[in-house]
VOGU-3710 file (C-alpha; in Angstrom, 3 decimals, decimal comma):
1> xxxxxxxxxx> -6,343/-34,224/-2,546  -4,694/-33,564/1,023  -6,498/-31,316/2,711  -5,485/-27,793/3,949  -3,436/-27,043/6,255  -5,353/-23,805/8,612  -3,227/-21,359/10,598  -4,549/-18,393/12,936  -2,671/-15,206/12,607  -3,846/-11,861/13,914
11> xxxxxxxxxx> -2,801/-9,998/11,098  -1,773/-11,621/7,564  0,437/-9,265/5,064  0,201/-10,340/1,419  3,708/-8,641/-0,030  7,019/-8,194/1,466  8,155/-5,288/0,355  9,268/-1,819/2,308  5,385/-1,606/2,638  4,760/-5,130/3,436
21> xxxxxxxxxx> 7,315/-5,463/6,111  6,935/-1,818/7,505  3,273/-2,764/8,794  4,111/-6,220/9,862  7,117/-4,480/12,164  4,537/-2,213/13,781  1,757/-4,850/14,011  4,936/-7,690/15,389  6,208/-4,032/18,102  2,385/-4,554/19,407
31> xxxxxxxxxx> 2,632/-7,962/20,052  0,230/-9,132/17,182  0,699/-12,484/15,767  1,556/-11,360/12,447  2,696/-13,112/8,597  4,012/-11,986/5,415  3,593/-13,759/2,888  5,844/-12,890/-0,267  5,828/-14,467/-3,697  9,427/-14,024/-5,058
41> xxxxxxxxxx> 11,711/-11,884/-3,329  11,474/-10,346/0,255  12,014/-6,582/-0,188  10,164/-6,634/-3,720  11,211/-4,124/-6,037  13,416/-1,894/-4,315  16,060/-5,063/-4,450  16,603/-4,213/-8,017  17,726/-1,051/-7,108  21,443/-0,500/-7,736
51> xxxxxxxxxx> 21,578/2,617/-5,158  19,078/4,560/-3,021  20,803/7,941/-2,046  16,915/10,040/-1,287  15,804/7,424/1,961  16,613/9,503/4,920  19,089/8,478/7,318  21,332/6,715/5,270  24,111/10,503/3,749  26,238/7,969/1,815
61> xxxxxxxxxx> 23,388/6,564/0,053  22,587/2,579/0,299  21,457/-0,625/-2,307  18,084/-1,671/-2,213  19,211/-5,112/-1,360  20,953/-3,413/1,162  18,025/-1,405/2,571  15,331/-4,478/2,088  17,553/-6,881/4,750  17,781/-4,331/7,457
71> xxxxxxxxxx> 13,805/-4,137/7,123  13,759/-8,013/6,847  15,962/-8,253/10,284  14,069/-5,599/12,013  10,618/-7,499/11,316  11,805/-10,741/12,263  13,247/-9,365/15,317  9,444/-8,835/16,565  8,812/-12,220/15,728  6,918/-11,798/12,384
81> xxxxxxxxxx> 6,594/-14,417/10,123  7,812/-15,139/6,755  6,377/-17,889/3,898  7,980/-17,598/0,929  4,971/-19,125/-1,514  2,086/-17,073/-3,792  -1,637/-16,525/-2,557  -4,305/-18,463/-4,732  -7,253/-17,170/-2,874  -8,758/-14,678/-0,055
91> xxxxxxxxxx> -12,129/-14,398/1,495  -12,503/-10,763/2,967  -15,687/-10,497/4,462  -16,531/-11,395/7,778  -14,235/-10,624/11,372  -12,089/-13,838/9,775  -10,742/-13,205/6,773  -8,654/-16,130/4,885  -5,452/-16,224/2,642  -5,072/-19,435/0,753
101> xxxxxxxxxx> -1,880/-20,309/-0,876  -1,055/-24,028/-2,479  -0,627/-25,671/0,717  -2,349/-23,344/3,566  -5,618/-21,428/4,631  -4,085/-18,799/7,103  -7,200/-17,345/9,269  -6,397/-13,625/10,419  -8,514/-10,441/11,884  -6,875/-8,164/9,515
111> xxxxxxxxxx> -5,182/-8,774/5,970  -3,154/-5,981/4,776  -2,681/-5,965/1,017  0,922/-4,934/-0,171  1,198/-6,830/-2,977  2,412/-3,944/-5,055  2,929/-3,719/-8,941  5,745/-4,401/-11,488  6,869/-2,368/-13,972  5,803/-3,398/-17,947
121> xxxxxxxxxx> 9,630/-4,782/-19,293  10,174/-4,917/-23,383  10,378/-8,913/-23,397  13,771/-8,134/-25,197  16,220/-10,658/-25,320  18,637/-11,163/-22,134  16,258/-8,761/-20,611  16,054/-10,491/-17,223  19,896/-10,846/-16,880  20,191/-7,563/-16,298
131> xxxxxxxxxx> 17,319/-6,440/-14,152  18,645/-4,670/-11,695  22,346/-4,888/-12,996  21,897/-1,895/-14,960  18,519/-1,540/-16,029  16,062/0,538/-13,857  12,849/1,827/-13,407  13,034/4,601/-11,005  15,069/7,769/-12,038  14,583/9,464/-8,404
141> xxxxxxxxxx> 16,204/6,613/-7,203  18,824/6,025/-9,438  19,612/9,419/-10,958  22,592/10,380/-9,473  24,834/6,728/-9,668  24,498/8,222/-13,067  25,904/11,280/-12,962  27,954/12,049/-15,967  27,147/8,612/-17,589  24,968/7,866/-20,692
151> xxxxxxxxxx> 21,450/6,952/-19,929  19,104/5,189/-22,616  14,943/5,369/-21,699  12,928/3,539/-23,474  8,929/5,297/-24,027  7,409/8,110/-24,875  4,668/8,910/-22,261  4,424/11,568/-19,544  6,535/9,219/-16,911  9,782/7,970/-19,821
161> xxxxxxxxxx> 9,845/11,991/-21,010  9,927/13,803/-17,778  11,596/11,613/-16,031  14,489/11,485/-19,037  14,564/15,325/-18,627  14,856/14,763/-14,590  18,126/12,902/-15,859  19,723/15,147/-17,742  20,855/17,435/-14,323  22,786/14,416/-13,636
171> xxxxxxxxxx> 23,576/12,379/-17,000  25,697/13,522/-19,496  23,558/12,111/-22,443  19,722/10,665/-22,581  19,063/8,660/-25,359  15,267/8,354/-25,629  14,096/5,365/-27,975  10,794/6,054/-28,941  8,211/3,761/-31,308  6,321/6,278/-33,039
181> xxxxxxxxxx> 7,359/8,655/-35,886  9,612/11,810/-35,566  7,743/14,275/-33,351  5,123/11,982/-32,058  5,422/11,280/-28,465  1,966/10,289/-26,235  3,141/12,972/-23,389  2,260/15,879/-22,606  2,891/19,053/-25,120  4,588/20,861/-22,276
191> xxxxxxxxxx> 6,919/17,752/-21,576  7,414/17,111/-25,375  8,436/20,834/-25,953  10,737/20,747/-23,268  12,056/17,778/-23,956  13,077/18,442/-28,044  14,732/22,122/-26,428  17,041/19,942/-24,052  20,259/19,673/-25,642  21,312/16,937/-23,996
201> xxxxxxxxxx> 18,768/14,475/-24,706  18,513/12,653/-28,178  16,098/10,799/-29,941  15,751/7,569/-31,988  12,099/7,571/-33,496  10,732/4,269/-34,860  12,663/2,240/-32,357  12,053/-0,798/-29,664  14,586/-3,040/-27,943  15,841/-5,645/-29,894
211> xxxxxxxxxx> 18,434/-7,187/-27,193  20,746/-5,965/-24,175  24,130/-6,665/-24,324  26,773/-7,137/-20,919  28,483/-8,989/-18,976  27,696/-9,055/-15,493  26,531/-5,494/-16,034  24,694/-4,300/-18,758  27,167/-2,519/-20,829  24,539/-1,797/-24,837
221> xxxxxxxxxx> 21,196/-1,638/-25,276  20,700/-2,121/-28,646  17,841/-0,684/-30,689  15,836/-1,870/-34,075  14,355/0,639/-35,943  10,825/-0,456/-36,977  11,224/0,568/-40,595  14,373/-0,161/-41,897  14,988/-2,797/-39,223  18,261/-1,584/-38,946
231> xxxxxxxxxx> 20,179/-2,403/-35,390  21,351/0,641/-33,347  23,478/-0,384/-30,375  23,144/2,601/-27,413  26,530/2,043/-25,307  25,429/3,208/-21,499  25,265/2,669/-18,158  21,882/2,639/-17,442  18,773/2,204/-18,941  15,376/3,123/-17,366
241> xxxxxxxxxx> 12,290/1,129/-18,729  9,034/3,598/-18,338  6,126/1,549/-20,550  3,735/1,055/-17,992  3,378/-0,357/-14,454  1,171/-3,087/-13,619  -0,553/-3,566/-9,981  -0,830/-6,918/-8,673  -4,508/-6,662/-7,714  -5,886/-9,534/-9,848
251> xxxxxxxxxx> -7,275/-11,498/-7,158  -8,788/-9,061/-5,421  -11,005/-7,878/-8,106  -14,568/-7,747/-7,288  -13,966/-8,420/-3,372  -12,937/-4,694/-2,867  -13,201/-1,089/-4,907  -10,112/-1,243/-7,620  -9,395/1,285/-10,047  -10,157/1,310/-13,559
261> xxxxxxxxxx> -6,107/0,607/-13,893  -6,076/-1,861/-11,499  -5,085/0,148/-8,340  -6,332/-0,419/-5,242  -8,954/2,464/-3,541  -8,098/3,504/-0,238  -8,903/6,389/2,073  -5,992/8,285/4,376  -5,817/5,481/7,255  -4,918/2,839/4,575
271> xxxxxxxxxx> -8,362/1,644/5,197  -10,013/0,106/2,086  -13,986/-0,745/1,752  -13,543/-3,743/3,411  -13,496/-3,936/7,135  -10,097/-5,094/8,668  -8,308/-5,235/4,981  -5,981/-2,756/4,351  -3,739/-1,517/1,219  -0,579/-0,111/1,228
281> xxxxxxxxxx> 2,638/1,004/-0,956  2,804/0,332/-4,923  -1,083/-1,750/-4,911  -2,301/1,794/-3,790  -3,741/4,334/-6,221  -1,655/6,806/-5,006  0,985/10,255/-6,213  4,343/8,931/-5,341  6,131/5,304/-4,905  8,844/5,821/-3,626
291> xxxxxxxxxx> 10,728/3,727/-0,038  9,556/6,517/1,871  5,994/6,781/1,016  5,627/3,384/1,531  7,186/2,922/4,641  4,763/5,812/5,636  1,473/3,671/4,600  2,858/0,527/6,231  3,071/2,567/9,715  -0,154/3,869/8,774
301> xxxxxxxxxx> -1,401/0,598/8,277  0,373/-1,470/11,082  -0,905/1,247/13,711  -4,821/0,592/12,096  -4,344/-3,089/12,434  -3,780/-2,614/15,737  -6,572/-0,011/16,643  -9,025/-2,310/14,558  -8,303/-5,501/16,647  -8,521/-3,612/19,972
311> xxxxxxxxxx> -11,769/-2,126/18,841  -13,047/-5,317/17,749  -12,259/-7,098/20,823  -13,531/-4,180/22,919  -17,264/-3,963/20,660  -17,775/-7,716/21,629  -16,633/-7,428/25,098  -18,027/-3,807/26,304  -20,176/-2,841/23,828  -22,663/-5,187/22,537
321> xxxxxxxxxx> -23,817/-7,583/25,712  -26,475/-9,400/25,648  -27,066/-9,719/29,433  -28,968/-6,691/29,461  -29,678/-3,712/27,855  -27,243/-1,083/27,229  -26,499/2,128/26,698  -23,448/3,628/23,869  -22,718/6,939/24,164  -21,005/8,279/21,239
331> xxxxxxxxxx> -19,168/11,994/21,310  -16,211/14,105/20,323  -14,290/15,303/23,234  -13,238/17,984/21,702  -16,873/19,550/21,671  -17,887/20,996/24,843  -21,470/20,730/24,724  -20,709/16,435/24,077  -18,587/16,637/27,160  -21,645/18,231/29,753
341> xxxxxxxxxx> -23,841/15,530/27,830  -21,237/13,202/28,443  -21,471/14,152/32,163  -25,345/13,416/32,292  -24,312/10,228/30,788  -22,053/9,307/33,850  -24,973/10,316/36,588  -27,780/8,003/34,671  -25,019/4,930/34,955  -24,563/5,437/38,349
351> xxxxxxxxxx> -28,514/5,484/38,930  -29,423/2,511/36,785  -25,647/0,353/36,434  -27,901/-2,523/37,836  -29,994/-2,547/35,253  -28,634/-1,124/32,126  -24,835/-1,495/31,026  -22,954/1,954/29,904  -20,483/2,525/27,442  -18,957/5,905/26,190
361> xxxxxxxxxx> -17,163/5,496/22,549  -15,451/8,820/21,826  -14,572/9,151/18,132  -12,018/12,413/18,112  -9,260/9,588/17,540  -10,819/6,950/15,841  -14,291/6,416/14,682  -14,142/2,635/14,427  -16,359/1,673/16,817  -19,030/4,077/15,857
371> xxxxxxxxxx> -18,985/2,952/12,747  -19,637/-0,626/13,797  -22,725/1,011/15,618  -24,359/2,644/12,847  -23,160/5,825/14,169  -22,604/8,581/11,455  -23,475/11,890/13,568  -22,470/13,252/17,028  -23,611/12,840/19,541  -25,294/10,037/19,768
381> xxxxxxxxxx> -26,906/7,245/21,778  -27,052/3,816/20,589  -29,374/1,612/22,444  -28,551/-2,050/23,066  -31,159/-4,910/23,405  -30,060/-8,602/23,076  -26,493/-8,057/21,137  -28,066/-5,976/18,642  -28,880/-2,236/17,951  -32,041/-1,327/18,669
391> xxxxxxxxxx> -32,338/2,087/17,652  -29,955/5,363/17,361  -31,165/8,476/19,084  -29,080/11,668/17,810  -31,988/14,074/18,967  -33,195/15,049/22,135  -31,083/13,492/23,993  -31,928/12,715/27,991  -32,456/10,485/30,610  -36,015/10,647/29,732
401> xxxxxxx> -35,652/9,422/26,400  -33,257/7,191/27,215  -35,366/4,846/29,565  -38,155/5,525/27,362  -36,094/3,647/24,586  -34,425/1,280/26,708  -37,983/-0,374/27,930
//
């Protein structure tokens, strides 16, 4: 078997979609060496979106395809890299992680996972010939191209039934099918109540897809009712697919924290319970997925990427020497009484700089490097010996203790 081919990147993004390429175009802007690697298409699922009319800056509205190759240009225009191929394999532990694919082992400091999801489809027949050519899965995105038109939705649960009464301000006509028996929906009673009072939405109980029906657009969805088997063709102009939504997270399973549904855990930062691997957009457990909340967790992310190499570099470099012993102050600016300790701090290097090194880590903007330390509480000293922590002093703090520690 031919052997692997290995490639260094500072920071590896697995997913190129609005989340995907809005971290590699901050990490590419600060000059990080910086690939995307995307199975199918770049841009992901907002491609199969006929028209975006909520992404700010853009009054007359624009296509997904539209919006995804303005992202694509901007990211290659700071020199990020594309490989169009699927990852087998990653290894997330360590300061170099690894992203295997069928060919490659790219090395980077920092993956960041935007692999996202895809929505569950019927498996109806001619199903894929019209994904994105008139069937949907986002009514906030596609509402309003659908104003006065007749919209079918297809399930029953709290996303198909809101969202299908979310349609009704702008279609003339929602035709819900639904697989269970008149009445039964798996909603909430709230939605389901509201949803039976709206006049213009009806119902077809007992019914799946059988096939869709078009030309280049999709022009009938026809239904089969699960009793009498009897076809029921649905002429519209859209039809919005809400059974489910599946997070590509497979391979990660086990290597970081992942939801009981298969989302990925992260806290504010994008930051997951790995080191230097980061989640962002649709892979996320997370409220909203929309363009704009994932552009916001690629920034987010890109911007952390960034921070975390810096940091790294700067812990090996300034922070843990093994020439001789050192000294890490840790503090919050913002807190005065850190600040006069930080002050003693600066007389004590000036004293002993030939013999001890000094380094002063303040966390108000990122707690990073503390972290690496040990450091969970402020203020504190970490004390140096070799490369390694040698012990964490967070009481009592003084030049006394200090060279007491540091012997």
């Amino acid at each position: 078997m031919r052997e692997k081919k290995v490639e260094q990147y500072d920071v590896v993004v697995i997913g190129g979609g609005a989340a995907g390429m809005t971290a590699a175009i901050y990490a590419g802007r600060a000059r990080l060496s910086t690939l995307i690697i995307e199975q199918a298409l770049v841009g992901g699922l907002a491609t199969n979106t006929n028209e975006i009319e909520n992404y700010p800056g853009f009054p007359e509205g624009v296509t997904g395809k539209g919006l995804m190759e303005l992202f694509h240009q901007q990211a290659k225009k700071f020199d990020v890299k594309f490989k169009l191929t699927d990852v087998r394999k990653v290894e997330l532990e360590g300061e170099i992680k690894k992203v295997e694919t069928f060919r490659n082992i790219y090395e980077a400091k920092v993956v960041i996972i935007a692999s996202g999801g895809r929505p569950r489809v019927t498996g109806a027949d001619k199903e894929e010939d019209y994904l994105g050519k008139g069937i949907a899965f986002c009514a906030t995105c596609d509402a309003a191209a659908n104003t006065g038109k007749t919209v079918v939705v297809i399930g029953s649960g709290d996303a198909a039934i809101e969202e299908g009464i979310f349609l009704t301000k702008f279609a003339n006509k929602v035709v819900v099918s639904i697989i269970h028996d008149e009445g039964k929906m798996d909603c909430n009673e709230i939605a389901k109540a509201a949803a039976l009072a709206n006049s213009k939405m009806e119902f077809q109980w007992n019914t799946v897809v059988d096939h869709f029906e078009g030309d280049e657009e999709l022009k009938t969805v026809v239904l089969k009712n699960l009793k009498t088997e009897a076809l029921i063709p649905i002429d519209c102009h859209t039809c919005f697919e809400f059974i489910g939504y599946i997070p590509n997270t497979d391979i990660f399973k086990g290597l970081i924290d992942i939801t009981n549904k298969g989302y990925i855990v992260t806290n504010e930062n994008m930051e997951t319970n790995v080191e230097g691997v980061y989640a962002v957009g649709d892979v996320r457990d997370r409220y909203l997925r929309q363009v704009a909340t994932c552009v916001g967790d690629g920034a987010t992310a890109g911007v952390g990427a960034e921070k975390y190499i810096a940091e790294s570099e700067a812990f090996v470099s300034h922070v843990m020497k093994e020439d001789k012993p050192g000294v890490a102050y840790v503090f919050n600016a913002i807190e005065a009484d850190q600040r006069e300790l930080l002050s003693e701090i600066e007389k004590m290097e000036l004293d002993y700089k030939d013999q001890y090194y000094f380094s002063k880590i303040d966390v108000y903007k990122s707690k990073g490097l503390a972290n690496r330390l040990g450091v969970k509480e402020y203020p504190a000293v970490a004390i140096i010996k070799d490369g390694k922590v040698d012990c964490i002093i967070t009481e009592n703090i003084s030049k006394e203790s200090l060279l007491k520690a540091l012997k």
